[in-house]
C-alpha distance (Angstrom), angle and dihedral (degrees) to the residues before:
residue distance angle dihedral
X1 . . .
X2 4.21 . .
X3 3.40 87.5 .
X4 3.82 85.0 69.5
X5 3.71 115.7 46.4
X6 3.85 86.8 63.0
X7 3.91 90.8 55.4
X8 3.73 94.0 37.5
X9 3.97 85.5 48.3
X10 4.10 93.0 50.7
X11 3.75 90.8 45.3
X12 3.51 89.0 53.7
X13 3.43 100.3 50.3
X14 3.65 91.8 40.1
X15 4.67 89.0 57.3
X16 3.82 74.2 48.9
X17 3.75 97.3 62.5
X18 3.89 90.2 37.1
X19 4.11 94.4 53.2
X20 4.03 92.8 42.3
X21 3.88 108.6 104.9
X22 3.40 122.9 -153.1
X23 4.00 129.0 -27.0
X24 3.55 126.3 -114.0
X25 3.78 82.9 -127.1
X26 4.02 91.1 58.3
X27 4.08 93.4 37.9
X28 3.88 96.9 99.0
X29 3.90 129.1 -173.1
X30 3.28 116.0 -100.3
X31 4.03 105.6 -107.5
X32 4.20 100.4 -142.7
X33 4.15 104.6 19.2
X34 3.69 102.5 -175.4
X35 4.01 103.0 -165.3
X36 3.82 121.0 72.6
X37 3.84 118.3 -176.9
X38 3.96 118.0 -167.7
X39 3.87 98.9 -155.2
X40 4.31 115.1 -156.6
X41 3.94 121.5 -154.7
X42 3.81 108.8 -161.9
X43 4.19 117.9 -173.7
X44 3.91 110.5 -144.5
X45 3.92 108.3 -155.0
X46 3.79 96.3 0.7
X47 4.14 95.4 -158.1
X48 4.05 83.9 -159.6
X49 3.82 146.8 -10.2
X50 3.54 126.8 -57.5
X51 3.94 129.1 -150.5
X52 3.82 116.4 -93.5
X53 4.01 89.4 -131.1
X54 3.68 113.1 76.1
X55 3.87 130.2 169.8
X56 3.67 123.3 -122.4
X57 4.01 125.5 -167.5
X58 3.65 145.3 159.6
X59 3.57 134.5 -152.5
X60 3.81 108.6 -152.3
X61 4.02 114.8 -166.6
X62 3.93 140.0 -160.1
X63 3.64 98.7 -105.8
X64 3.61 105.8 -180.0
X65 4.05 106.6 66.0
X66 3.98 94.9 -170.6
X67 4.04 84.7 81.0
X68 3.48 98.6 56.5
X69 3.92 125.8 69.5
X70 3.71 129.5 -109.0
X71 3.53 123.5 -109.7
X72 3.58 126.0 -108.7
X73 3.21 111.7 -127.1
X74 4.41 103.0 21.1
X75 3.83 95.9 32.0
X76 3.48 89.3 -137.4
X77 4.18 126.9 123.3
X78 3.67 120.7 -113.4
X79 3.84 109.5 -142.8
X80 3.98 120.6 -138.2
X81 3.57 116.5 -130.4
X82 4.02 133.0 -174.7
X83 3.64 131.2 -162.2
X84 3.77 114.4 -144.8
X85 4.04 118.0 172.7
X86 3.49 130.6 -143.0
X87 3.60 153.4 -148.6
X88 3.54 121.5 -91.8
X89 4.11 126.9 177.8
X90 3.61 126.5 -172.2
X91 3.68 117.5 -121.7
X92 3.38 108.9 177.6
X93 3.74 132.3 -13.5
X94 3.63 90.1 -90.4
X95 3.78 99.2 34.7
X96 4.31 130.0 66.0
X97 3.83 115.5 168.0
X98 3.84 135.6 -179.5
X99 3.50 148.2 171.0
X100 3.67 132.2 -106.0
X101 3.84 137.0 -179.7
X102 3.76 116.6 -146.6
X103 3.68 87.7 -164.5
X104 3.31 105.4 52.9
X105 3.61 104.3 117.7
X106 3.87 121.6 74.1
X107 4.10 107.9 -116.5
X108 3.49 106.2 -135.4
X109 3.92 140.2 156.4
X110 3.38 100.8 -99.9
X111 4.38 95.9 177.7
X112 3.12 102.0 19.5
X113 3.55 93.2 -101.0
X114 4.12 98.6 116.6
X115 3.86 131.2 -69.0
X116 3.91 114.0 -43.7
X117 3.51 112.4 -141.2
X118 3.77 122.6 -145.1
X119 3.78 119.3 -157.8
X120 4.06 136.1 158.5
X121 3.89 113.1 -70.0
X122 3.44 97.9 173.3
X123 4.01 139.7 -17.2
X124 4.52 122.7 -153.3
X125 3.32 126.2 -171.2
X126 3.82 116.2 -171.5
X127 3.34 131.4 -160.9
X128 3.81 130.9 -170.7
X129 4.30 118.0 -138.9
X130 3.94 120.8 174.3
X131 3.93 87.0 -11.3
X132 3.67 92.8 -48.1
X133 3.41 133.6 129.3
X134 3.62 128.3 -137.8
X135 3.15 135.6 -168.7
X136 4.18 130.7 -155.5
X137 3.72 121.5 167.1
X138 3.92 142.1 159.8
X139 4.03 141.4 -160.2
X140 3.88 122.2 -95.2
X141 3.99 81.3 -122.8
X142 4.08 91.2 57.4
X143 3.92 90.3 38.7
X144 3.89 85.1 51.9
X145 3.80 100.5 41.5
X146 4.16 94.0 41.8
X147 3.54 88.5 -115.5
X148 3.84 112.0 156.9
X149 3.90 114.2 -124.0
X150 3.84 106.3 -155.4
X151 4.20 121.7 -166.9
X152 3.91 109.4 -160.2
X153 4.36 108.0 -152.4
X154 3.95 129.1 -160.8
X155 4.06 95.2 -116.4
X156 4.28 80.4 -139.1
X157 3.74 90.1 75.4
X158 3.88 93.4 59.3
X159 3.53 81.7 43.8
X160 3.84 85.5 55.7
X161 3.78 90.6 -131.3
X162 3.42 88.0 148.8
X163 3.58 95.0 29.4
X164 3.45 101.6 -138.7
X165 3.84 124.0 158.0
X166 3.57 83.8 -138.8
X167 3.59 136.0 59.6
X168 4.08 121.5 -138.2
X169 3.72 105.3 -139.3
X170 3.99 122.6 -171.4
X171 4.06 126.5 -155.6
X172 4.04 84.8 -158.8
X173 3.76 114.3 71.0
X174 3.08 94.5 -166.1
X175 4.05 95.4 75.5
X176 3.67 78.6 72.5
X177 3.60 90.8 66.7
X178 4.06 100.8 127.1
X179 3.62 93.2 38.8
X180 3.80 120.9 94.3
X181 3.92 123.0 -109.4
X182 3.74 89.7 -112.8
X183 3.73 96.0 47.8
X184 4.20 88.4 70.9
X185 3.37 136.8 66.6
X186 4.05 128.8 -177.7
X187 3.54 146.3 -155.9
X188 3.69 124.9 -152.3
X189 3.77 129.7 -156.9
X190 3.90 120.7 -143.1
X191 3.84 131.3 -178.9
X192 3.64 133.8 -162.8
X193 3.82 135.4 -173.7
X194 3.56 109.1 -116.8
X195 4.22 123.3 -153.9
């Protein structure tokens, strides 16, 4: 039975290697992006001040899984993803914008298996407000459509009621269902093409 933990641990590590997608080290830039999106947060009923630094980021994915290799064992594709942050400026007290490239990433083919195609999963911005942290963030398919992506908070966690470091936003307003109007506040995400 010892023989086998040590071949049952290489084989392992081995289906590891094979199911791993791309490197961080082999993910390049793209060298001529052509789309540029300037993405707006607005806060609706701010119930206090928020910090002039905020934190922008985007998680780009593998979309296309008929580049990337099955695995062993569940047959399934693993999808690569990157995190690349960016730049956000404060406007007005209400207002933070940025600028994100949906093309950023190179597509290459990565196995052998066709060209993977990297595109937007999902964008945050976070902001921080009486030493909380919140949190507001949207799909690559609402960034790319202009669709606004709206987070509803309890006004009690800026308040640090609960005092939490973090606070629990919700896309559906309608969790906030027993709380009063004037107890939430919301920020909403916008997106628009620039030339």
């Amino acid at each position: 039975m010892r023989s086998r933990i040590p071949l049952l641990l290489l084989l392992s590590m081995f289906a590891a290697l094979a199911c791993a997608g791309p490197q961080d080290s082999t993910i390049q830039d793209n060298p001529m992006p052509r789309e540029r999106y300037e993405v707006t947060l607005q806060i609706h009923r701010p119930p206090g001040t928020f910090d002039d630094a905020a934190r922008g980021w985007v998680r780009y994915r593998v979309g296309n899984e008929r580049c990337l290799p099955l695995t062993p064992f569940e047959g399934a594709s693993l999808h690569p993803e990157k995190v690349v942050e960016f730049v956000v400026t404060r406007v007005s007290a209400t207002v933070y914008r940025g600028t994100v490239v949906p093309d950023r990433l190179q597509d290459a083919d990565y196995h052998g298996l066709g060209v993977c195609h990297w595109a937007i999963n999902t964008l945050n911005i976070e902001l921080k407000g009486n030493g909380v942290k919140f949190n507001a963030a949207m799909s690559g398919g609402e960034l790319l459509a202009g669709k606004p992506a709206t987070t509803y908070y309890a006004v009690a966690d800026y308040q640090r009621a609960f005092n939490h470091a973090y606070a629990d936003g919700f896309t559906d307003r309608a969790l906030f269902r027993a709380t009063p109007p004037d107890d939430i506040f919301d920020m909403t995400l916008t997106a628009q093409s620039l030339p």
